[in-house]
Backbone bond lengths (Angstrom), bond angles and torsions (degrees), N, CA, C in turn:
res aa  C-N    CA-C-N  psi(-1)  N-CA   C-N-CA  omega(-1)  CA-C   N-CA-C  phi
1 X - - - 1.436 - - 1.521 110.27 -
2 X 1.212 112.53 -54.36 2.011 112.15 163.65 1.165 125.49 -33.84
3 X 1.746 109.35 -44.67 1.236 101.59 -178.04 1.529 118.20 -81.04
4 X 1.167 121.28 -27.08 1.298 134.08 160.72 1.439 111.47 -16.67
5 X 1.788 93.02 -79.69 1.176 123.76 168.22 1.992 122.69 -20.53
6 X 1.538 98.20 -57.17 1.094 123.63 -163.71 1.901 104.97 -69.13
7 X 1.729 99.23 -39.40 1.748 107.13 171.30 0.872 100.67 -43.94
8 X 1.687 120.39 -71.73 1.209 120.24 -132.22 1.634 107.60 -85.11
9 X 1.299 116.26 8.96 1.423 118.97 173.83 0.987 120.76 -74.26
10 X 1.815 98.22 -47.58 1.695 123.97 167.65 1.162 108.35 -53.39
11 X 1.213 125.99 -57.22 1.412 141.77 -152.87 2.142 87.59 -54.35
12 X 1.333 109.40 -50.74 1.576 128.90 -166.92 1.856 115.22 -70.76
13 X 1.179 79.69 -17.82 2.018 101.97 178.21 1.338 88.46 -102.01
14 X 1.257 143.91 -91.10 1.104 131.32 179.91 1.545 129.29 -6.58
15 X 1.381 110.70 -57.55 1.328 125.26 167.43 1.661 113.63 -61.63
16 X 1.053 115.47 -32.74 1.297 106.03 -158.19 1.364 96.53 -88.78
17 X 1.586 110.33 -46.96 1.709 115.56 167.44 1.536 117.39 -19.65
18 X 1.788 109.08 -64.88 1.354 134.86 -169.75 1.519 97.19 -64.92
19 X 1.358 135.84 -28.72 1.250 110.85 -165.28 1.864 105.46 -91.28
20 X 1.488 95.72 -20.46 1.502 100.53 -166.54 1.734 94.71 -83.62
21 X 1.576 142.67 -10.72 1.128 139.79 154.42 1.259 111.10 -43.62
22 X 1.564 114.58 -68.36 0.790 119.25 -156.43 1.753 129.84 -76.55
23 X 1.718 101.27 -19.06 1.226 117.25 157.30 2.001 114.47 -55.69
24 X 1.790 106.68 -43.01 0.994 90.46 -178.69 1.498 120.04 -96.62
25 X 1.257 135.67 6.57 1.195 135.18 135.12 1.437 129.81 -51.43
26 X 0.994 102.96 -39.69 2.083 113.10 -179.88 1.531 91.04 -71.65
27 X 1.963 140.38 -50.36 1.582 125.99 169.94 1.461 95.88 -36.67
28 X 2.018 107.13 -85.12 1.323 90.69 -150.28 1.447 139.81 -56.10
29 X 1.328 89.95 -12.27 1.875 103.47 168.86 1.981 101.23 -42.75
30 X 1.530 103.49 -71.38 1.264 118.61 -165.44 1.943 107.31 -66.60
31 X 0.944 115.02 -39.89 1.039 115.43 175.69 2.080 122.93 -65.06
32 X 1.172 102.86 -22.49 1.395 119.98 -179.12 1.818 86.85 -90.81
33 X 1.279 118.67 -76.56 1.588 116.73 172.42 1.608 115.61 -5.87
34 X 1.595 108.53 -62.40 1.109 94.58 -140.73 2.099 95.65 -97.14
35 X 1.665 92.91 -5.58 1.713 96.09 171.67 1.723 104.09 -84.99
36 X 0.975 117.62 17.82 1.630 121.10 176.89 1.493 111.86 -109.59
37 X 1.922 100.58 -31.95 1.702 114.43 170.18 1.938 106.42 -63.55
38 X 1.106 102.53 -59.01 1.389 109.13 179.12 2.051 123.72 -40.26
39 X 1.597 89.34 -35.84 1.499 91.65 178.56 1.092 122.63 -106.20
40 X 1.266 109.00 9.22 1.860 110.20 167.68 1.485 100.58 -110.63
41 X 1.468 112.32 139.23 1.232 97.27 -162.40 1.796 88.51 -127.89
42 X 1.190 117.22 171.63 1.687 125.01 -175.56 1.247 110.72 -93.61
43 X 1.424 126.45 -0.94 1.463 115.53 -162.51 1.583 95.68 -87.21
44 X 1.741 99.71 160.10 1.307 97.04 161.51 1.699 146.85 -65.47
45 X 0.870 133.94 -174.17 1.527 119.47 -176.35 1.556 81.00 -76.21
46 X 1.536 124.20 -93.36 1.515 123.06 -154.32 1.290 111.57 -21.53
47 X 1.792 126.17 -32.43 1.471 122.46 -160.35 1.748 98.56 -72.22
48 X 1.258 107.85 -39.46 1.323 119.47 -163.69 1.756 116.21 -62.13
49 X 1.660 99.75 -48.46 1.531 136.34 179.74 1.968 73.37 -52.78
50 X 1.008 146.41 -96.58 1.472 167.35 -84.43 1.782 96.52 -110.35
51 X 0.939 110.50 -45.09 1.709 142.98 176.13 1.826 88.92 -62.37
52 X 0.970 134.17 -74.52 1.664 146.97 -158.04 1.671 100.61 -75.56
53 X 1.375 110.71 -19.55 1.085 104.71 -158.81 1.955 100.18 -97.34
54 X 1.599 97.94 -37.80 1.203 120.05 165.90 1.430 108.30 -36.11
55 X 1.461 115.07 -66.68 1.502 137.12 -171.50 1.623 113.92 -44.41
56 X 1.526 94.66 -47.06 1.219 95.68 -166.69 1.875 110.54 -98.59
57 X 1.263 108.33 12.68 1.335 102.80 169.55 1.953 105.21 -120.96
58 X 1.204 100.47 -13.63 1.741 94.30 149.59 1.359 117.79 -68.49
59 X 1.483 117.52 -43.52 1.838 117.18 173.85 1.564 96.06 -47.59
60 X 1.300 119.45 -82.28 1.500 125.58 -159.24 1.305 97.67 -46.77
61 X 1.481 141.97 -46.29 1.326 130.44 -162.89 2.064 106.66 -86.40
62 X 1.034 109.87 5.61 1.325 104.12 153.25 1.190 136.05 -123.59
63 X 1.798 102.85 -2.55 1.357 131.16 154.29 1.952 109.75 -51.06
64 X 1.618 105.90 -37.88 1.183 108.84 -152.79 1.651 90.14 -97.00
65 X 0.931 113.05 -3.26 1.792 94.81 -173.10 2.009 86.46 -119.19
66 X 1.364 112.28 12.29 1.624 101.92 166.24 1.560 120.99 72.43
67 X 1.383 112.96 12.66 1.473 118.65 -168.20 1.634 98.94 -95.09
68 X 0.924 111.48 108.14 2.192 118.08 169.42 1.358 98.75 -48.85
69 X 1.430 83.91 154.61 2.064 94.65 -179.13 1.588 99.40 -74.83
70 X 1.300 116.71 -1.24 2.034 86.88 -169.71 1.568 86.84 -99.64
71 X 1.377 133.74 -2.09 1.545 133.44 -176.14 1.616 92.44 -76.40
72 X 1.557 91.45 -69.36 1.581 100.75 -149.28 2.139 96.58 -66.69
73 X 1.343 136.80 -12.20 1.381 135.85 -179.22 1.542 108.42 -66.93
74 X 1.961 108.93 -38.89 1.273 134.57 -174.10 1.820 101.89 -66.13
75 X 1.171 110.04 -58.45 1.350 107.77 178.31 1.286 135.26 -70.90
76 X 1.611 113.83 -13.63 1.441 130.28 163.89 1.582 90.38 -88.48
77 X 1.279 143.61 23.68 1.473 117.20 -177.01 1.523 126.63 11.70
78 X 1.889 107.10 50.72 0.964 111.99 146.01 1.736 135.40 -124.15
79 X 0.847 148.97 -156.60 1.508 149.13 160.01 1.127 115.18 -62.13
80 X 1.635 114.18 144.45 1.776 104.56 176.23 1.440 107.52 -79.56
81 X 1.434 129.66 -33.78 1.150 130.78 137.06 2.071 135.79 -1.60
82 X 1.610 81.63 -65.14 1.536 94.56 174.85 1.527 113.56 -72.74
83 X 1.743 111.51 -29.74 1.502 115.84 -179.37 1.389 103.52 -66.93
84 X 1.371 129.68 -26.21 1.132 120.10 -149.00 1.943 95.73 -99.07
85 X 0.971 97.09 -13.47 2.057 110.41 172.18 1.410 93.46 -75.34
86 X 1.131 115.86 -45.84 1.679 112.94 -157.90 1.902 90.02 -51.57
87 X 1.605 95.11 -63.14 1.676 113.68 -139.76 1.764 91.83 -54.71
88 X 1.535 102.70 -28.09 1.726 115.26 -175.58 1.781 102.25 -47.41
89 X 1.342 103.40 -58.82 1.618 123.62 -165.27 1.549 105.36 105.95
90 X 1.078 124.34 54.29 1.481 122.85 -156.39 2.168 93.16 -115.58
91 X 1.533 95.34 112.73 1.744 97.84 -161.87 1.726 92.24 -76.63
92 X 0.530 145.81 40.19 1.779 135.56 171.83 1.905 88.84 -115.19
93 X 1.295 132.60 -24.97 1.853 110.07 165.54 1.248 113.67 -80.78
94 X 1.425 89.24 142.42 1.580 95.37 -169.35 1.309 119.34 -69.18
95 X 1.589 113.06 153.35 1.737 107.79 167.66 1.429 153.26 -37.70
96 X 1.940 78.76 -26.71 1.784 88.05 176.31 1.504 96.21 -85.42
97 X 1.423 131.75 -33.79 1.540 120.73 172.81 1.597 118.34 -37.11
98 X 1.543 92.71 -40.55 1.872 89.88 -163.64 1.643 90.04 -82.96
99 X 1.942 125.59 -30.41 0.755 90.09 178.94 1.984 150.05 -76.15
100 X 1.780 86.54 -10.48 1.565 111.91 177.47 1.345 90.47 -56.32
101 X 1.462 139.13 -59.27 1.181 117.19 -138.08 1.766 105.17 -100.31
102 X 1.492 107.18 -8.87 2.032 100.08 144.29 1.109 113.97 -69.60
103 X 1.444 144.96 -16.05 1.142 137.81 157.58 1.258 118.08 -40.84
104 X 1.111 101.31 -72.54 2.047 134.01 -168.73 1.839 83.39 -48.22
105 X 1.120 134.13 -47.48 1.700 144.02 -155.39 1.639 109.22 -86.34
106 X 1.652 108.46 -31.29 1.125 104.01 155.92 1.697 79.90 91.52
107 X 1.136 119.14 19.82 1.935 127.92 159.42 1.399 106.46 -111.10
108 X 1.394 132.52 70.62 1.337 122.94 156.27 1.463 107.16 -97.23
109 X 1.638 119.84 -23.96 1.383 111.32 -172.58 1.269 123.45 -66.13
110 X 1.746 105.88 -33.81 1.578 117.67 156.44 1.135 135.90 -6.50
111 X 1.846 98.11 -78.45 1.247 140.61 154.43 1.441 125.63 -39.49
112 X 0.932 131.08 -52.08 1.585 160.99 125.32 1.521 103.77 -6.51
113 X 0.936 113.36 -46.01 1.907 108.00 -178.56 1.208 98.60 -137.09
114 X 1.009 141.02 -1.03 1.569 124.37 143.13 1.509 117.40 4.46
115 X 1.051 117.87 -78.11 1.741 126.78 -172.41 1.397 86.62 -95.70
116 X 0.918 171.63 -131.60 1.739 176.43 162.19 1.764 76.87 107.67
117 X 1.535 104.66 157.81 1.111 133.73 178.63 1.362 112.72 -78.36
118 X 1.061 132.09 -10.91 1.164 152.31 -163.80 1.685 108.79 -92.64
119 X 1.210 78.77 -49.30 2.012 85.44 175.17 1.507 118.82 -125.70
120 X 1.743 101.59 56.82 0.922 126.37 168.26 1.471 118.22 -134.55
121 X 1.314 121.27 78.93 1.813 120.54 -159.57 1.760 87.27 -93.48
122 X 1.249 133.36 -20.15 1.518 97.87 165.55 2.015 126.67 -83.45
123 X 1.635 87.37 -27.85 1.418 72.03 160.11 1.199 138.24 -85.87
124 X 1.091 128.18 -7.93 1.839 132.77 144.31 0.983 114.69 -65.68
125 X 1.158 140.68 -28.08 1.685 139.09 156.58 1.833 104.18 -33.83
126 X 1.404 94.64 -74.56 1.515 114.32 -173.58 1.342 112.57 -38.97
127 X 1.516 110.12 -44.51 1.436 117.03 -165.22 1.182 107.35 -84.79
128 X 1.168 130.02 -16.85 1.492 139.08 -155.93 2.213 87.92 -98.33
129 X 1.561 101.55 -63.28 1.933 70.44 154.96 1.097 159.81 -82.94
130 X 0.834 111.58 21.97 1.860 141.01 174.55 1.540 94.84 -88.02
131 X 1.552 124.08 -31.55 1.347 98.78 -149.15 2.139 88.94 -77.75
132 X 1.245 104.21 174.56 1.677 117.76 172.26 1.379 112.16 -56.08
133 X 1.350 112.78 142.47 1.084 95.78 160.84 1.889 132.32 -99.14
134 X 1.581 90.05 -21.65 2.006 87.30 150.89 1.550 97.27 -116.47
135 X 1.385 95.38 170.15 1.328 104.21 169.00 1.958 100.12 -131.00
136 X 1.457 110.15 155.86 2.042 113.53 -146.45 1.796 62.66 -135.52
137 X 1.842 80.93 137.26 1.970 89.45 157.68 1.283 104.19 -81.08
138 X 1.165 129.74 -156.35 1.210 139.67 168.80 1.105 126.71 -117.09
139 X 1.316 120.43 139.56 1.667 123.35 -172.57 1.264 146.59 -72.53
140 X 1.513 111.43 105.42 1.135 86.33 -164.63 1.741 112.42 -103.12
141 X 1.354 103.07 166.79 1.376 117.23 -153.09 2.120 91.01 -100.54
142 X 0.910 114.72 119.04 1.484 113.22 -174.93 1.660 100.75 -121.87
């Protein structure tokens, strides 16, 4: 009768063993999943190329005025950490990050006309055929 006893204990450890595997197999499943979501990212190649390229001419341009990353992180009130994502080109920091630290560089005007109409020849293209091609005064009724 003890030993009986003694199976079915095993038998109950056994089970419980197997269920707590399998709980932690089903995490690392999800947990590996979702660190595989994080590193593939959707952007296009050019965005990325443009992103790296960004990075690395904010490095050189604070390389060139001699300011250390724990100065220039302090004056963007961000992380030296986060500066060091920026200089990467790494698109998950946010815009106002990259934009604090054209601030700090004394490039906000850049930024500033970035999209400006001015240096946009396809969207003045576009608009330019949209516009009428006569234009009628209006009638008046006398």
């Amino acid at each position: 009768m003890g030993e009986k006893l003694f199976w079915v204990g095993m038998n109950s450890i056994f089970l419980i063993m197997t269920h707590i595997l399998f709980i932690f197999l089903v995490f690392a499943y999800y947990m590996i999943h979702i660190s595989l979501m994080k590193t593939t990212s959707p952007l296009p190649g050019p965005v990325k190329v443009a992103l790296k390229k960004l990075g690395a001419d904010i490095s050189d341009a604070r390389k060139r005025r001699r300011v250390p990353t724990t100065l220039m992180a302090e004056r963007a009130f961000i992380s030296r950490s986060t500066l060091g994502r920026i200089e990467k080109g790494d698109p998950s920091v946010s815009l106002g990050n990259y934009a604090a630290v054209l601030f700090v560089l004394g490039l906000t005007d850049r930024l500033k006309n970035l999209v400006d109409a001015n240096n946009d020849p396809v969207g003045r293209a576009l608009e330019e055929e949209r516009l009428p091609k006569r234009i009628h005064l209006p009638k008046t009724h006398e």
